[in-house]
N, C-alpha and C positions, 0 to 999 in steps of 0.2 A: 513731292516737290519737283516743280520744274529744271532743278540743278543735276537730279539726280539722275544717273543715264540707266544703271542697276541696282535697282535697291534686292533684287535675292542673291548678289554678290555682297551687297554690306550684311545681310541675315547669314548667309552660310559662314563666313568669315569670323564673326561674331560669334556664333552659335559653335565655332568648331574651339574658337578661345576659351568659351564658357564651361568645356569639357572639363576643363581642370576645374570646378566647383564642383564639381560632383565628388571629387576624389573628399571635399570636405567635408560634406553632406554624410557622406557615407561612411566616411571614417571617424562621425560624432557617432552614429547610431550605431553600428556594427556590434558594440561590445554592448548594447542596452540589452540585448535579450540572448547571447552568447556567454553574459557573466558566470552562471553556475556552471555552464558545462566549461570553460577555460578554467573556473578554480576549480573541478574536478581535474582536470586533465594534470595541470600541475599538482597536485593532491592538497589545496591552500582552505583551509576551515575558519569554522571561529572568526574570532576580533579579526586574525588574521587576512580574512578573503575581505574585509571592510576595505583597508589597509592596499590591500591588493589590487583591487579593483580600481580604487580610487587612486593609486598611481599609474596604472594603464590609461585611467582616462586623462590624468593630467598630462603625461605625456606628448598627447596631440598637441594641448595648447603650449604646451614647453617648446617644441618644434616647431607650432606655427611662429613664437615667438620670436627666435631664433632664424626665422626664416623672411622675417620681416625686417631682424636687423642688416640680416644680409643682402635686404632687398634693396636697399637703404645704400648699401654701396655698390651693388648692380648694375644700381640706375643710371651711376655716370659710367660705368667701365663697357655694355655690352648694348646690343638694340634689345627693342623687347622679342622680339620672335627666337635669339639664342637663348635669352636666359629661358622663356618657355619651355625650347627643348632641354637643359641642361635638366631644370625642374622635374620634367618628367622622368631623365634619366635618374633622378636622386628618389622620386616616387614609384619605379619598379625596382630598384636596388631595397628600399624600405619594404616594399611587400614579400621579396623573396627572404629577407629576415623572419618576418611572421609565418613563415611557414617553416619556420621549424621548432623542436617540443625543447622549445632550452629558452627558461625567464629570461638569462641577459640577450638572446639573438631577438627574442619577442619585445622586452624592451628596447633595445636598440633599432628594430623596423617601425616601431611605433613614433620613436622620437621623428627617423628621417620622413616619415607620414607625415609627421607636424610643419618639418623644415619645407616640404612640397607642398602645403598647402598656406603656411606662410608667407611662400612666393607667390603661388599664385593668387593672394589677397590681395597684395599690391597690384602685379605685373597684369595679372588679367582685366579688372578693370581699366588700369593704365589703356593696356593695347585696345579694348573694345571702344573707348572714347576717343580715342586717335585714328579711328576707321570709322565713326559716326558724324552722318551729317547733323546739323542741329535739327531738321526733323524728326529725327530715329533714334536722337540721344538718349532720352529716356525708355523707350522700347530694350533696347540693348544693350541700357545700362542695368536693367530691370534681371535679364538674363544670367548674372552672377547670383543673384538671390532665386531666382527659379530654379539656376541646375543642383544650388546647395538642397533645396527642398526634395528634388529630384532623385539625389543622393540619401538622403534619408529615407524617402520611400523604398528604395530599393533594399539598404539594409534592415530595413522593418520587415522587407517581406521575404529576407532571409532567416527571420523570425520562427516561420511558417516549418523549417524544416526541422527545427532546435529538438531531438527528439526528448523523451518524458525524463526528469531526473531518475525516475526508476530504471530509467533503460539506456544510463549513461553508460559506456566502453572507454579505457583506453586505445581498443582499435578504432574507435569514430575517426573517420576524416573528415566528417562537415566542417567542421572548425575550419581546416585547408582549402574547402571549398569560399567558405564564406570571407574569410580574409583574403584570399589567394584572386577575386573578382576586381583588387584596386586594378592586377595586373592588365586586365581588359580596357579598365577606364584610362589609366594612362600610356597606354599605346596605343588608341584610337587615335587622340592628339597629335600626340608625335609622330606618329606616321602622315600623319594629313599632313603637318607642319613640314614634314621632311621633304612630302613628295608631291603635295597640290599649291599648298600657299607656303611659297619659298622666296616672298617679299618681308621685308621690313613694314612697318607703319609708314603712311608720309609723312607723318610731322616728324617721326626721329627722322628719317631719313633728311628733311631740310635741316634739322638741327644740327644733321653732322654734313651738311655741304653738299649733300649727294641731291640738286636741286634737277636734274635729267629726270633722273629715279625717281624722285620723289612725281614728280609729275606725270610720267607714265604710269606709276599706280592710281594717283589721282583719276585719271585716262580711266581707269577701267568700269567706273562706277560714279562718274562725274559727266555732265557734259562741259563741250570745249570752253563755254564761255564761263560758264563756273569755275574752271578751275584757277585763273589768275586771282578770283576773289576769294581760294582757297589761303592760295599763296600770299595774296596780301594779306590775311589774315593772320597765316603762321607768321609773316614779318613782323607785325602787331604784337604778336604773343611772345616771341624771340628778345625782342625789345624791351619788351619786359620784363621779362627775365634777366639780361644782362644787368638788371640792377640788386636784382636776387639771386645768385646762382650759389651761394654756398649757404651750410646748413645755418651759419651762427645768422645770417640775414633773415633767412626762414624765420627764425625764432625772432628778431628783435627788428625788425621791420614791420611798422607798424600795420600796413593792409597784409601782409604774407601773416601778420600776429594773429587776424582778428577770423579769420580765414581757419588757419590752423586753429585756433580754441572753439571754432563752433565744430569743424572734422572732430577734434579729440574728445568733446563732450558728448557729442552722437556717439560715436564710438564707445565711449562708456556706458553709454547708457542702452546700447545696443546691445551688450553685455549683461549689467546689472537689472534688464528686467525679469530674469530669470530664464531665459528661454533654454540655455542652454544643460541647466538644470531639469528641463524637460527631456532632452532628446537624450540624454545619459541615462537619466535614473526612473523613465515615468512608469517603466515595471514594477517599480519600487510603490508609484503612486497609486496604480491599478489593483493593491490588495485585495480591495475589497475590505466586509464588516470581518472584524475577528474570528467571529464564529460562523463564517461563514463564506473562505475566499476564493475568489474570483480563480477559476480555471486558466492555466496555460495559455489555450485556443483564446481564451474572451480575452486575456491582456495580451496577446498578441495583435489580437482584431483591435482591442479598443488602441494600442501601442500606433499601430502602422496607419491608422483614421487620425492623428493626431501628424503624420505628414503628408496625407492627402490631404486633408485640412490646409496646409501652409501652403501647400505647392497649386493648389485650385487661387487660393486667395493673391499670391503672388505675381501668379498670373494674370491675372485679372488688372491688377492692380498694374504693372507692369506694360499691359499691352491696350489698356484701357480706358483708365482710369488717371493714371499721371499724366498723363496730356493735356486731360479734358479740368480735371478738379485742381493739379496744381500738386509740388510736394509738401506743400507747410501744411493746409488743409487739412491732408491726410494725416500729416504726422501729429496733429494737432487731436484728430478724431481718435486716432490710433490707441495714443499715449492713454486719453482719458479712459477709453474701453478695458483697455489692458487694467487699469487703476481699480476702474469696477469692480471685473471681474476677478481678480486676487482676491478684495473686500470678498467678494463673495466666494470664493473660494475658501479663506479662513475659518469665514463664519459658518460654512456648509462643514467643515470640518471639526471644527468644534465642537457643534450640533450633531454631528456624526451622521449628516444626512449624505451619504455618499453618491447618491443621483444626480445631486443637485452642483455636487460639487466638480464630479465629471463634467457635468454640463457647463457650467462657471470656467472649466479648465480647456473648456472647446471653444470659449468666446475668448476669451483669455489671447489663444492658436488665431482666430480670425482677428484680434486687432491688432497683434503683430505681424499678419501677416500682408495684411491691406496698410500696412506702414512703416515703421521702424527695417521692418522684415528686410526686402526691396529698397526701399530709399534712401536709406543707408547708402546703398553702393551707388547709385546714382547721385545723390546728394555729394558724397565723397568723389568721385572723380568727375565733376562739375566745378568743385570750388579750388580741388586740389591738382598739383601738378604731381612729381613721382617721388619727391623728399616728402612731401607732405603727404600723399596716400602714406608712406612707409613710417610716418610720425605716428598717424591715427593707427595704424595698425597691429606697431608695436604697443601701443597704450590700450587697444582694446584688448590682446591677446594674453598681455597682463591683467586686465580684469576678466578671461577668461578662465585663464588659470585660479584666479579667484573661486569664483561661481564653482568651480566644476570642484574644486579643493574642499572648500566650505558647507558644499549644500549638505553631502552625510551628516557631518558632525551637527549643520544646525537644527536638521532633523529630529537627530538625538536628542538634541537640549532643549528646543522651544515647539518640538511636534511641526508639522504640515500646516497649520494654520500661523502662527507665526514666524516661522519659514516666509509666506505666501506674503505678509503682511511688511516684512521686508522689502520685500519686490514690490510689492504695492506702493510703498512711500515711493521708490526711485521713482516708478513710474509718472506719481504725479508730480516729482522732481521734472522729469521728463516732460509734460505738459507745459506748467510753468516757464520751463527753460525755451521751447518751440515758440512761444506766445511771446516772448520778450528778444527773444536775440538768433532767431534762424527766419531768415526773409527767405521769400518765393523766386526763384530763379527757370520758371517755365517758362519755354520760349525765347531767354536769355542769349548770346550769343556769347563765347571764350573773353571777347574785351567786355563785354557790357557786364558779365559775370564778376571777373575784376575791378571794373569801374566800381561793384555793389560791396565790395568791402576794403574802395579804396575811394571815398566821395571824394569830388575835389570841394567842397564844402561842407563843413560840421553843422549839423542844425543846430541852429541855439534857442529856439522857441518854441513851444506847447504845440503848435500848429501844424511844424514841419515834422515834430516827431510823430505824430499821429498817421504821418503818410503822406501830407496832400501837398501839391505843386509847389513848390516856392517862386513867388511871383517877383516882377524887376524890380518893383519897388522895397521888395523885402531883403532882393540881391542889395538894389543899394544900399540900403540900411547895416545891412551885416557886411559890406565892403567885399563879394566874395563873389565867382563865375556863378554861371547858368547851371543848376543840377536839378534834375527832377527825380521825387522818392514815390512817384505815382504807381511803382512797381511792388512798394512795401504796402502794406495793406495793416500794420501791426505796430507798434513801437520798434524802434531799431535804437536800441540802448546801445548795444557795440559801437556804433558810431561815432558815440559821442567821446 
């Protein structure tokens, strides 16, 4: 864009915010292929290590949840670049917990894990969309769902060192190795934050008056004549807000309503398609036939191709792909693929054709991750300001704690195939729901965004709901201003 004066200032900025998703990424998958040797260590057998495991991993979302409420009041007390730093201090304080051989200090690092990745659910998208030009929106909104996949690769391929259950020790310290890595991830951040980029965002900064400030960092990665129409813009969006600023408007304020209910049902359903049930337990999935199971080496290998998968696809999609095809598209193609591939997953498992069903479970990985995966976060701090990121947040981490709670036990009672077949209905819940009530906001501007789920006119006839222009004679007819839905491409039920 011609506005832009640096765009590898808006990338480095972005990319260095994005650091905290990793710490998420990686603190999903860490315990997938660490499970046996940690209940060795703690000496935890039987029903027992089910139990065990399965509270370590709720954990994280317990934290993150917690950490979302707290983001929630944050958001009006600090800028975002403190509460970043403060986050990362609560996610090296949680790591140096996990390294020690004592359950309640390993629970207790794991929870504040949660808490630090719960902030930065909200806070990080927040600050990446308040440094993005509406060119680069998408690209760098993209980047929270790339560094999460990022983060999983990495604990996957800490996988690699898990030595043989025959050749477990209570002197091992890989365990300390492998935990002990958040410490790298979150003081890269915090150092950068402490010592290169020691600004605020411009839009907080206008928001709290500091309108000098806020225009010299504009200055830095703007040129001159761009930035008054930054500034008008934040006035725009300020404006706005002053009709919304507290949480009970959030909620019953009919455009901040409609807004938040398509946040919170992505959100859920970002959740409920199972994914996360993948990156906990797919060692679980990789058995192999009865008589016949799968090695170590091969479910590590097929484990850690199951986040090269997400983090290729992400990318892609991300830097690609959301610009050119649009978010609804995607999320539209996504949902259905994902749909598929469960169906086929069930049935490959029932059948006990286990090839087939790996392979089912790889497609499965590519249509969440060319959708839901990514757009999620981008979709989310496009429609949302930082009460509402921290609405959706909290709502998704409670169904995450779900998923991660539920999936042993349904395994138990209804096997892998309907297990699979559950996630499968969400998912084409999820289709459904994309097709009727989530419009396309590529290329969008902050007000036009908001204009999109606050019309100043209701359609009231077959015509207008289907998308197409409302013409003068149809304004006079319905007695109402000029609004064009040339941008929806779909039914827009919310709307109405």
């Amino acid at each position: 864009s011609q506005d832009i004066r640096s765009s590898k200032f808006v990338y480095l900025i972005c990319l260095n915010a994005s650091l905290g998703q990793i710490v998420y990424g990686y603190n999903t998958g860490v315990l997938n292929l660490l499970q046996d040797l940690v209940s060795f260590l703690f000496d935890i057998k039987g029903d027992a290590k089910t139990d065990f495991i399965s509270n370590m991993s709720t954990l994280i979302p317990l934290g993150g949840l917690v950490g979302a409420l707290l983001a929630l009041c944050l958001a009006s007390c600090f800028g975002r670049r403190t509460v970043l730093i403060l986050t990362d201090i609560i996610g090296i304080i949680g790591t140096i917990c996990t390294l020690f051989l004592n359950l309640y200090a390993m629970y207790a690092g794991r929870f504040l894990l949660g808490v630090n990745i719960g902030i930065n659910s909200v806070f990080t998208p927040l600050y990446i969309r308040e440094y993005s030009p509406n060119s680069m929106r998408g690209k760098m909104a993209s980047l929270s769902s790339i560094q999460i996949k990022l983060g999983l690769f990495f604990s996957f391929l800490m996988g690699f060192g898990v030595p043989q259950p025959k050749d477990f020790s209570h002197d091992s310290q890989y365990w300390r190795i492998a935990f002990g890595f958040n410490i790298i991830l979150t003081s890269v951040r915090l150092i950068s934050l402490l010592v290169c980029f020691r600004h605020d965002t411009p839009f907080y900064l206008y928001q709290s008056g500091d309108i000098p400030e806020c225009e010299r960092v504009l200055g830095i990665y703007y040129n001159e004549h761009a930035i008054s129409n930054e500034i008008e813009s934040y006035e725009k969006t300020c404006a706005k807000k002053m009709t919304a600023t507290t949480f009970e408007m959030l909620i019953f304020k009919s455009n901040k309503r409609r807004a938040l209910l398509v946040g919170v049902i992505l959100g859920i359903l970002y959740q409920f398609n199972g994914i996360n049930a993948v990156n906990y337990y797919s060692k679980n999935l990789f058995k192999g036939p009865d008589d016949h199971p799968y090695s170590q080496l091969l479910v590590t290998i097929l484990t850690t191709s199951t986040s090269i998968t997400k983090f290729i696809t992400s990318f892609c999609t991300g830097f690609f792909l959301v610009e050119k095809t649009g978010r609804r598209s995607l999320l539209l193609a996504g949902f259905f693929a994902m749909f598929l591939s469960q169906v086929g997953i069930s049935v490959s498992d029932y059948s006990k054709h286990d090839t087939s069903a790996i392979v089912c479970l790889f497609v499965y990985l590519f249509g969440f991750g060319f959708s839901i995966g990514p757009i999620f976060w981008i979709y989310m701090s496009e429609i949302l300001g930082d009460k509402g990121i921290s609405v959706v947040q909290i709502m998704s981490w409670i169904c995450y704690v779900l998923v991660v709670k539920t999936f042993p036990y349904l395994l138990d009672s209804i096997d892998t195939y309907g297990t699979f077949l559950v996630y499968a209905a969400w998912c084409l819940a999820g289709t459904l729901f994309v097709y009727c009530l989530v419009p396309e906001t590529k290329g969008l501007s902050r007000i036009e965004i908001a204009k999109l789920f606050s019309p100043a006119e209701e359609p009231t006839d077959v015509k207008s709901l289907l998308g197409r222009t409302i013409t003068k004679s149809e304004q006079r007819k319905n007695s109402a201003d000029t609004v064009s839905y040339t941008h929806l491409t779909l039914p827009t039920i919310y709307s109405v």
